[in-house]
C-alpha positions in Angstrom: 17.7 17.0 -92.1 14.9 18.9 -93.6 11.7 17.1 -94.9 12.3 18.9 -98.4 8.5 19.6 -98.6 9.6 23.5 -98.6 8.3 25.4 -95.9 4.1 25.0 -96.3 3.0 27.8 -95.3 1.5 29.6 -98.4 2.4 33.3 -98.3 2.4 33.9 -94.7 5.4 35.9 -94.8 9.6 35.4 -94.7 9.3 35.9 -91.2 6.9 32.1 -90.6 9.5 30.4 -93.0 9.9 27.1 -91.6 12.4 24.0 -92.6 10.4 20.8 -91.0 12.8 18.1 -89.7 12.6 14.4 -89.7 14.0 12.4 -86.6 16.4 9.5 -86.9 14.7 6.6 -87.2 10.8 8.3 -88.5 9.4 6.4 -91.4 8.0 8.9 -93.8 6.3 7.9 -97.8 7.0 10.0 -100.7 6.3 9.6 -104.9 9.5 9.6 -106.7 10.2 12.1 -109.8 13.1 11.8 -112.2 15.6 14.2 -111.6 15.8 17.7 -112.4 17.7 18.6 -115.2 21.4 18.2 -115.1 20.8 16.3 -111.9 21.5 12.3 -111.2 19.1 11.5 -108.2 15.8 11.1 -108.4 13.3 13.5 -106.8 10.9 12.9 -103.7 7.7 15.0 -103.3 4.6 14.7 -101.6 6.7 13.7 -98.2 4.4 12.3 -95.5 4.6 11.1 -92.5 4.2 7.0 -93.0 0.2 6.9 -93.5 -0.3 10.1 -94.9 0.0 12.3 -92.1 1.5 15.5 -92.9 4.9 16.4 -91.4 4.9 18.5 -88.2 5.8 22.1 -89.3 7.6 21.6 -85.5 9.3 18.9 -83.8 8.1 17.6 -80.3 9.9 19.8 -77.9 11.3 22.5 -80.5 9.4 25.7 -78.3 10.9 24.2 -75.2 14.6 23.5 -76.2 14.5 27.5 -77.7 13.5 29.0 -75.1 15.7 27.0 -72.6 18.6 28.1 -75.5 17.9 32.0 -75.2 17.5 31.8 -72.1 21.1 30.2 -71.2 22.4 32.8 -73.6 21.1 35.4 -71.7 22.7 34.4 -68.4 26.2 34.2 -70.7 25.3 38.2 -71.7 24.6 39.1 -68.1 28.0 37.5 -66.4 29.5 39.3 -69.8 27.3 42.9 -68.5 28.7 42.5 -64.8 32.4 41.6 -66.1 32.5 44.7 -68.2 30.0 47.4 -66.4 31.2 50.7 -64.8 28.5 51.2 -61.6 25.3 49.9 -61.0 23.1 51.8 -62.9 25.2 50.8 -66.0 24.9 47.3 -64.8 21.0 47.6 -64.3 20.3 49.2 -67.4 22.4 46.7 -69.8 20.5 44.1 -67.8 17.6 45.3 -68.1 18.3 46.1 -71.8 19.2 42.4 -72.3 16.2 41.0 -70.8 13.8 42.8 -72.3 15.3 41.6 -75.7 15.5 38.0 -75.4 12.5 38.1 -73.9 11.0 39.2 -77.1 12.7 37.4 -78.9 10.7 34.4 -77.5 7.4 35.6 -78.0 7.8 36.3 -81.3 9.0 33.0 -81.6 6.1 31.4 -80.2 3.6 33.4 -82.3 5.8 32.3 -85.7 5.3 28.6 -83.9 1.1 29.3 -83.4 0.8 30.8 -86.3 2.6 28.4 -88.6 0.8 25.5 -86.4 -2.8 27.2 -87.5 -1.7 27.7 -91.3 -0.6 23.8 -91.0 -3.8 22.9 -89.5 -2.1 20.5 -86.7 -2.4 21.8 -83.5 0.4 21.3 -80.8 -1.6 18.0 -79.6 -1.3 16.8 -83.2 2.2 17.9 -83.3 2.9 15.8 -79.9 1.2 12.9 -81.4 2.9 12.6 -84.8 6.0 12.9 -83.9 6.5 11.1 -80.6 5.9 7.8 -83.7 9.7 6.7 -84.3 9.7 3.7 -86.5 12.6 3.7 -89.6 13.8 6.5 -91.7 13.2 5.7 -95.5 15.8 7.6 -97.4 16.7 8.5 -101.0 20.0 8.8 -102.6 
């Protein structure tokens, strides 16, 4: 789920929007607020990791697993390029072509992740440390 802390990064841009997740089992501390109008359940704000740490704009891993992802998509797009090219220079090009783009797609998405990591003010150590600390999730209803 996401922490519900919005995304905390100022106004660095739509593109560095960014939903911080909490893992199973994370203890986290919050204030309560009474609920918005026409609502039942009470509010949480000011959502911490348990001690005050601020929630990791990123979870442990998160640059890893996406690049593995885009990458595993693109060998699905190339087997899809050779099923359906016409000769090899086809083939090359829309190969090629495909590369090139999912391999910008992962640098922008490591600068969003720097970026958003130096407007957070943890660093990926700091990232690494807070959330390798499972303990229990304290939830709201």
């Amino acid at each position: 789920g996401n922490a519900g802390n919005g995304n905390g990064n100022g106004n660095a841009g739509k593109q560095d929007e960014y939903f911080p997740g909490l893992t199973k089992n994370q203890r986290v501390q919050f204030r309560v607020a009474p609920p918005d109008k026409g609502k039942d359940s009470a509010r949480a704000y000011d959502l911490t990791l348990e001690g005050g740490t601020p929630i990791p704009p990123f979870q442990q891993g998160y640059l890893k697993s996406y690049i593995r992802t885009a990458k595993a998509r693109f060998g699905d797009q190339v087997f899809d390029i050779f099923a359906g090219s016409a000769n090899q220079t086809e083939l090359e090009e829309n190969i090629v072509a495909a590369y090139d783009k999912v391999k910008r797609q992962i640098e922008r998405q490591e600068a969003k992740v720097m970026r958003v990591q130096e407007a957070s003010g943890l660093n990926f150590e700091e990232t690494k440390t807070t959330t390798s600390t499972t303990t229990k999730t304290t939830t709201t209803r």
